[in-house]
C-alpha positions in Angstrom: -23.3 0.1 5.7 -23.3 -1.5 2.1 -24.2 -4.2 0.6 -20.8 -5.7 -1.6 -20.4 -8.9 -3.4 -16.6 -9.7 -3.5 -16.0 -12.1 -7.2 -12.7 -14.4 -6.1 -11.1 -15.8 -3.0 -7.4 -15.5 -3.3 -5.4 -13.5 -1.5 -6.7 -10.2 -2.7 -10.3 -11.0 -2.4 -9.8 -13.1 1.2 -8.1 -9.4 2.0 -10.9 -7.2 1.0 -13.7 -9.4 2.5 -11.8 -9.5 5.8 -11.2 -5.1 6.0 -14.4 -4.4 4.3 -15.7 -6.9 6.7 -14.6 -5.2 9.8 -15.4 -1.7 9.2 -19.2 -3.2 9.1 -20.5 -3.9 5.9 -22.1 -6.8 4.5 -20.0 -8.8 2.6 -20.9 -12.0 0.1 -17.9 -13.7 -1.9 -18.5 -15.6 -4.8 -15.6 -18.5 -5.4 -15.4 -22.0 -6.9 -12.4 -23.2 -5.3 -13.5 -25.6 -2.5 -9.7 -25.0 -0.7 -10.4 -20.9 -0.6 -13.8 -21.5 0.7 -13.0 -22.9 3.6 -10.8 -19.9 4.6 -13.2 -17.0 3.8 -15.7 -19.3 5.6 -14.5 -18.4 8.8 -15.0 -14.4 8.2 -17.8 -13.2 8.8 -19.6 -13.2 5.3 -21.6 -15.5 3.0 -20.0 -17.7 0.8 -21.6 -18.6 -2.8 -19.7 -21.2 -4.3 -20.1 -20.9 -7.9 -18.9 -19.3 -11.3 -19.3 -15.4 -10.6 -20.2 -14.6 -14.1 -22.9 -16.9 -14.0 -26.2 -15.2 -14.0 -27.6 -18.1 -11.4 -25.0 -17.7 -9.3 -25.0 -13.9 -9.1 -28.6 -14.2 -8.0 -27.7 -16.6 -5.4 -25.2 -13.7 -4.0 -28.2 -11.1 -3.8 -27.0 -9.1 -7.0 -29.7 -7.0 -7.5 -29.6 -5.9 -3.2 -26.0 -5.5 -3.6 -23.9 -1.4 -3.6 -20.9 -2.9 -5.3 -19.4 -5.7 -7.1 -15.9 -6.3 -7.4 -14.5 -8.6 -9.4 -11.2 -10.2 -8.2 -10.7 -13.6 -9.7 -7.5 -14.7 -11.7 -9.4 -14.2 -15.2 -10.4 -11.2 -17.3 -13.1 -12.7 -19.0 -15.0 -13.8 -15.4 -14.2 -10.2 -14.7 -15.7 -8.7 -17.5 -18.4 -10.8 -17.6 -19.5 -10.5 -13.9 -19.1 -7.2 -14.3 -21.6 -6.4 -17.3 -24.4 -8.6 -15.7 -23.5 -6.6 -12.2 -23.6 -3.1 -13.8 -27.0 -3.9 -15.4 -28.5 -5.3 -11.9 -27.5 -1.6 -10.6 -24.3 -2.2 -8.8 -21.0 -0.1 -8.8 -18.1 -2.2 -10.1 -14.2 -2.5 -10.0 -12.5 -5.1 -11.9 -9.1 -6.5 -11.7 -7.7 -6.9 -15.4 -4.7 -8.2 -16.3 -4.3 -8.1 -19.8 -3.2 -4.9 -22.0 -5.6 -6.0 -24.4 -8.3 -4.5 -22.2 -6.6 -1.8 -20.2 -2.4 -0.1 -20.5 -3.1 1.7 -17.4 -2.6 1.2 -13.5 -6.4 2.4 -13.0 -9.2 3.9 -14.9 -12.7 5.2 -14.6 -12.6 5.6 -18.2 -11.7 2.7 -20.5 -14.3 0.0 -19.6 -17.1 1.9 -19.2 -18.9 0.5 -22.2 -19.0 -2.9 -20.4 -20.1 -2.6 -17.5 -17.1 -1.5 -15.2 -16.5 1.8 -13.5 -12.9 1.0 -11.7 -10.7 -0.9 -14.1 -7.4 -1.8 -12.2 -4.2 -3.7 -13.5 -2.3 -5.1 -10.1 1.1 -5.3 -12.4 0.7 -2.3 -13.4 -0.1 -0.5 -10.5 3.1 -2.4 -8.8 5.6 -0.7 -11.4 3.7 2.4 -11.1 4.0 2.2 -7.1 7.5 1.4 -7.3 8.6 4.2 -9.5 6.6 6.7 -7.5 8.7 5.1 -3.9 12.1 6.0 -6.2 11.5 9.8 -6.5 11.0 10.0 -2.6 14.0 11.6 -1.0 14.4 9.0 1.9 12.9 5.5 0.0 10.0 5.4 2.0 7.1 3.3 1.2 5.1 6.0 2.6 2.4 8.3 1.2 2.2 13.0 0.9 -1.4 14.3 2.2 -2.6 17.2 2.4 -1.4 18.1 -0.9 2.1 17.5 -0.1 2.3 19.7 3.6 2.6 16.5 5.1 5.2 13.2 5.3 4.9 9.9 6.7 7.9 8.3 7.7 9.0 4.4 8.7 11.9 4.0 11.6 13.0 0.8 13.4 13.7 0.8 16.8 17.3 -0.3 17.4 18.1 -2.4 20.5 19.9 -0.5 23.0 18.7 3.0 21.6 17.3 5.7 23.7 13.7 4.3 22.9 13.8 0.4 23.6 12.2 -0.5 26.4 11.1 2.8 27.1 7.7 4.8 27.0 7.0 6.7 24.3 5.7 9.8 26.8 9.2 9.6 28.1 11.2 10.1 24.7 11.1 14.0 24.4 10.0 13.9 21.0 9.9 17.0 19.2 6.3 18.9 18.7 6.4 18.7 15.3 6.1 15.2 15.3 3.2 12.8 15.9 4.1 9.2 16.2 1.2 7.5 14.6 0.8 3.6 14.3 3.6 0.6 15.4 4.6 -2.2 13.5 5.1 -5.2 16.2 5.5 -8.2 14.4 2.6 -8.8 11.8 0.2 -6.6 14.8 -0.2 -2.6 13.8 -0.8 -0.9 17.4 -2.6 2.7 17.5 0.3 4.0 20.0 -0.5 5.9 23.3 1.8 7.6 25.4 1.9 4.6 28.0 3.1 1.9 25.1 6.4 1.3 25.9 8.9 0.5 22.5 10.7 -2.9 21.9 13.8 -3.3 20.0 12.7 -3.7 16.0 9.8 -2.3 16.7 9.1 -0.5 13.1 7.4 3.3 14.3 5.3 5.4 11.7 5.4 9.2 12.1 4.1 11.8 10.4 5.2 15.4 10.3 5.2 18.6 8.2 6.9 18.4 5.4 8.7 21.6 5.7 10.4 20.0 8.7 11.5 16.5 7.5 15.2 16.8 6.8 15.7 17.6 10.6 13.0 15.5 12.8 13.7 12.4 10.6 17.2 13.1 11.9 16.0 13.9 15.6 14.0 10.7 15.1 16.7 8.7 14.0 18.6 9.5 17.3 16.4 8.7 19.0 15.0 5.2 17.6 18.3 4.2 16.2 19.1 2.3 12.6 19.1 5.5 10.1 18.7 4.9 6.4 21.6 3.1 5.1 21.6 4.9 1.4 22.4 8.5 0.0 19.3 9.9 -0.2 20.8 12.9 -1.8 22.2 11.4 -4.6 20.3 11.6 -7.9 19.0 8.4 -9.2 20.4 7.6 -12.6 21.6 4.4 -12.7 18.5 1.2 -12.3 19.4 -2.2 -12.4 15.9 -4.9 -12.8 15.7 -8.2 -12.0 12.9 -9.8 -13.8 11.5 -9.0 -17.3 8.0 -9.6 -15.9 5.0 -7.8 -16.7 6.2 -5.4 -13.6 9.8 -5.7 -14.6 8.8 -4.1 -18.1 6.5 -1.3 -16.8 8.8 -0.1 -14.4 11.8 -0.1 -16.9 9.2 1.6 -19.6 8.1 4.5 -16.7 12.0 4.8 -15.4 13.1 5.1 -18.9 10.6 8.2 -19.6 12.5 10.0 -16.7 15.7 9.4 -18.9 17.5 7.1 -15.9 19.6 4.7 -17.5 17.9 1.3 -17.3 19.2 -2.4 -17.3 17.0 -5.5 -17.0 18.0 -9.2 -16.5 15.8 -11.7 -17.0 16.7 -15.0 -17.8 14.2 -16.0 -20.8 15.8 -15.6 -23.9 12.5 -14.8 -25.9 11.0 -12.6 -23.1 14.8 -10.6 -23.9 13.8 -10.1 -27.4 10.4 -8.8 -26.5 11.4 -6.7 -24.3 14.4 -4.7 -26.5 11.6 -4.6 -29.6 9.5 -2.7 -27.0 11.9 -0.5 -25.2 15.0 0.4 -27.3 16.3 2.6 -25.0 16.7 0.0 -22.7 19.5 -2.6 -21.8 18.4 -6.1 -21.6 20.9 -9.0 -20.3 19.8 -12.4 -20.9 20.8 -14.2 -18.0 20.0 -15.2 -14.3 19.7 -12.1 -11.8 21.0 -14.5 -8.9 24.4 -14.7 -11.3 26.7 -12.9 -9.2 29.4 -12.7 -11.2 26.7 -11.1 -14.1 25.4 -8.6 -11.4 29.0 -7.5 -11.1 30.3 -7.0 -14.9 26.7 -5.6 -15.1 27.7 -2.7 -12.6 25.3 -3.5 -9.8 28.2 -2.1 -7.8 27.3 1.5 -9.0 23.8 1.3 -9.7 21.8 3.8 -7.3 19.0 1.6 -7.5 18.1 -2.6 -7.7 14.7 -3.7 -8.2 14.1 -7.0 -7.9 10.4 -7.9 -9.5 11.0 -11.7 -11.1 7.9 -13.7 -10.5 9.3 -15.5 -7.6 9.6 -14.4 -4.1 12.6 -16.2 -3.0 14.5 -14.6 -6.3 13.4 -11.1 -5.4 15.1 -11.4 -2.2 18.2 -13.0 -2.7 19.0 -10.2 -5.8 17.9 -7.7 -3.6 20.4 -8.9 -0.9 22.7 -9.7 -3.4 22.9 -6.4 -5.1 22.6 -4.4 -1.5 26.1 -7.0 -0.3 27.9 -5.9 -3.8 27.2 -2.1 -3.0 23.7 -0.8 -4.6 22.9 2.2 -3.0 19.0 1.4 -2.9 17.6 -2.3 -2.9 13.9 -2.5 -2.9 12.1 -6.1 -3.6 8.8 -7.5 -4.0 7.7 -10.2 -1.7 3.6 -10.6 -0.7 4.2 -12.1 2.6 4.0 -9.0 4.9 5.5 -11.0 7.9 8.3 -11.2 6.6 8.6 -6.9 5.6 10.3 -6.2 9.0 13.0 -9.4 8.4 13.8 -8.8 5.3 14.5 -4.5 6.1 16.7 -5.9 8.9 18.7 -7.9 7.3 19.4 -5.5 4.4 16.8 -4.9 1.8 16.1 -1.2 2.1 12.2 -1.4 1.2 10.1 -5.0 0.7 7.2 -3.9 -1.5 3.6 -5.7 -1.6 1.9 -6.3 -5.2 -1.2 -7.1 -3.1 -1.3 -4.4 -0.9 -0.8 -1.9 -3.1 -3.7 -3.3 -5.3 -5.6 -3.5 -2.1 -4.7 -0.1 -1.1 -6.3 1.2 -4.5 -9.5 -1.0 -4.4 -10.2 1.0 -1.2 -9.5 4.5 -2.0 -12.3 4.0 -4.8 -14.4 2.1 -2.4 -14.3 4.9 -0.2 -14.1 8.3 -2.4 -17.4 9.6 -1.7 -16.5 9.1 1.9 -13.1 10.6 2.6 -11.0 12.5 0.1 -8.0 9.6 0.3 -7.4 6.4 2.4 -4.1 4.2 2.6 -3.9 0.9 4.5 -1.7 -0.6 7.0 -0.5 -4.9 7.6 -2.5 -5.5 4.5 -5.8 -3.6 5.6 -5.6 -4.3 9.4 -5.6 -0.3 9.9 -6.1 2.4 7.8 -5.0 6.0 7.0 -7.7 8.2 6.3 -7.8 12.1 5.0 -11.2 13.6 5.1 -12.7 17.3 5.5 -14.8 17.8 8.7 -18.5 18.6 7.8 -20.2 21.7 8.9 -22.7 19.5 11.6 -20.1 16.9 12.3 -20.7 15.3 15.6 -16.9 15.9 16.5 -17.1 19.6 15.1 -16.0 21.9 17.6 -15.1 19.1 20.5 -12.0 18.4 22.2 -9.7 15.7 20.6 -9.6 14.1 24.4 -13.3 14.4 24.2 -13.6 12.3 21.6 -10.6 9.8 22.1 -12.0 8.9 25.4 -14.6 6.5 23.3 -11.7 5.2 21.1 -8.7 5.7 23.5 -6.8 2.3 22.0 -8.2 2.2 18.1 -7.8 5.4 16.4 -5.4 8.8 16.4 -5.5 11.5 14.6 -2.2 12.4 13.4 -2.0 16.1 11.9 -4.8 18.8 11.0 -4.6 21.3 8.3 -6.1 24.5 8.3 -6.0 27.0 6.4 -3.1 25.5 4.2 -1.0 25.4 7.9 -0.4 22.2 9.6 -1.4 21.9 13.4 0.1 19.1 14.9 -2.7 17.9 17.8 -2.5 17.3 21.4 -5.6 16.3 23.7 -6.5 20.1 24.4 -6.7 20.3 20.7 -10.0 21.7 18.6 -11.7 20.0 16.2 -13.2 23.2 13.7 -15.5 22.5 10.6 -13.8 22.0 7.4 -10.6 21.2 8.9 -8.6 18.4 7.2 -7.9 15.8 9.4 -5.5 13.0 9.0 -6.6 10.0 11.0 -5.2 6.5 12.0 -7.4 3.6 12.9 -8.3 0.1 12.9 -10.3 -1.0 10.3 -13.3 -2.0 12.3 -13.7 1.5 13.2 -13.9 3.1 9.6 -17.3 4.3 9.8 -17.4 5.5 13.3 -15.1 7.8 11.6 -17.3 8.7 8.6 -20.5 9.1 10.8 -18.6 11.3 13.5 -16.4 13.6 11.1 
């Protein structure tokens, strides 16, 4: 258990207190903004309301008790601040920055060392980086590799009237090369058993060896129903970006470096400008993205690709649908709200991206890397994905899986094991050896009963 003060309650810093919260830690959050108090006051933590970089104020938090600081608040200099005072009382830090004059990378352990901060992290930036990685996957899938890339995670939706709605998932004859691993029920994530029965749009994680993807995610398909709706096996060369924004940009710089032929529209005539100074080897179009008469003489109609990244939700996923209606091969948008992920996929946006999420995701794989060698999240933190290397004495070394699910039958799975560089897909008569790599699912509350039993 540690000790971490949380610097800003918006969305990102409400998020982090409530998973960090749950897996059992003690969690203070320092925020000025008498509306966001009042929702992190009904977590479990202690609220200091306050300006985080004051010294007075950090000592009302407990600074000099506290493991970490993380500083999450809308401005760079709070940030920076907070975190130089923090450093010096003997905490760990992260910091959200947002402008290039202080950092031009997605993350780094590097460049603010000097002042005080030992995770640096630009949301933006990790967005565009994110969203160019999700491109080179074959089947767009907003889905991480582990285990050095043996093993794939993959996303269906349960179509009504396919061979799993309304039916058990012990009953479905998967293959034994797949595990299904967590289920995506409205904004719920379920840890699925054999006994859960599937509902029609139902969205069902799976993981399973890489070297066996092309055919289970076809098996799987048949089985759950609505396939991919885009060529997965044609090259992406053409990218059409709606939005110059600081993500808009990025993502244009980073697609252009893979020499992919890259058009942006973005409305501000000066932003234009800016943009074509900086990237040459760019298109830019001054003009609305919602234009559809633009999107067409554009060629949205052969572009293998449409990102929509404008600042604005309700843009993002009108373009997206737009572009999809007109004939992009590939739509992806970015919209925060993750109720409305499985809507938007239905309806025709191939993958709905979160900025925070993403920047969530990241804050907790530092959090967490002396614990476990990588962690993802799920519903914006509400499970988690872990990879970690059994120790030696391990309390589960050596024991049955069904041993040790019996305790955590509902809340936690473990997905895939590899050893020896082989993947061994688990059952409940399954072994659990020493320095096995284990790939587990589980609700966030449970995080360290997995560290102190693996």
């Amino acid at each position: 258990m540690k000790n971490v003060i949380i610097a800003g309650g918006g969305d990102v810093g409400y998020a982090l207190a409530r998973t960090l919260s749950e897996e059992g830690h003690n969690i203070t959050v320092i925020e000025r903004n008498d509306s966001l108090t009042e929702r992190i006051e009904a977590l479990d933590v202690l609220v200091v309301s306050g300006n985080a970089a004051s010294p007075s104020v950090l000592d009302r938090a407990y600074v000099n008790s506290a493991d970490f600081f993380i500083a999450v608040t809308g401005s760079d200099e709070i940030n920076l601040a907070a975190c130089s005072v923090a450093k010096n009382r003997g905490c760990r830090t992260l910091a959200r920055i947002n402008s290039e004059d202080y950092l031009k990378k997605p993350v780094s352990t590097e460049d603010l060392q000097e002042v005080g901060i030992d995770v640096a992290f630009c949301p933006e930036l990790i967005s565009s980086s994110h969203m160019a990685n999700v491109l080179s996957i074959p089947l767009l899938l907003d889905s991480p590799l582990f285990g050095k890339g043996i093993l794939r995670m993959v996303e269906n939706r349960v179509e009504k009237g396919s061979r799993a709605a309304g039916r058990e998932i012990k009953k479905l004859k998967l293959p034994r090369n797949i595990n299904l691993v967590a289920i995506f029920r409205s904004e719920e994530v379920i840890i699925p058993r054999g006994n859960l029965r599937l509902e029609p749009n139902d969205r069902v994680l799976s993981i399973m060896p890489t070297e066996f993807e092309e055919g289970s995610t076809k098996e799987l398909s048949g089985i759950l129903g609505i396939p991919r709706k885009v060529d997965s096996r044609k090259p992406i060369e053409r990218v059409m970006i709606a939005g110059g924004s600081r993500v808009g940009y990025h993502l244009a710089r980073l697609l252009s470096e893979k020499d992919m032929s890259v058009i942006i529209i973005e409305e501000d005539e000066a932003r234009c400008r800016e943009i074509s100074e900086k990237l040459p080897d760019v298109l830019v179009v001054n003009g609305s993205p919602t234009d559809k008469d633009l999107l067409k003489e554009e060629g949205v109609t052969e572009a293998d690709a449409f990102l929509a990244v404008t600042d604005r939700e309700e843009v993002n996923i009108l373009t997206a649908l737009l572009a999809r209606q007109y004939g992009a091969n590939r739509s992806i948008s970015l919209v925060d709200r993750p109720g409305l992920k499985s809507i938007l996929e239905e309806v025709g946006i191939d993958l709905v991206i979160s900025p925070r999420a993403v920047t969530l995701s990241t804050i907790l794989k530092y959090f967490h890397m002396d614990d476990f060698e990588s962690l993802g999240i799920l519903n914006l933190g509400e499970a988690q994905v872990i990879q970690l290397k059994v120790r030696e004495k391990a309390k589960a070394a050596n024991a049955r899986i069904d041993s040790i699910m019996r305790f955590r039958k509902k809340e936690m799975f473990i997905g895939a094991i590899v050893r020896d560089g082989k993947v061994i897909m688990p059952r409940g008569d399954t072994f659990i050896h020493p320095k096995d790599r284990l790939v587990i699912f589980t609700k966030s509350r449970l995080v360290k009963w997995v560290k102190d039993n693996f």
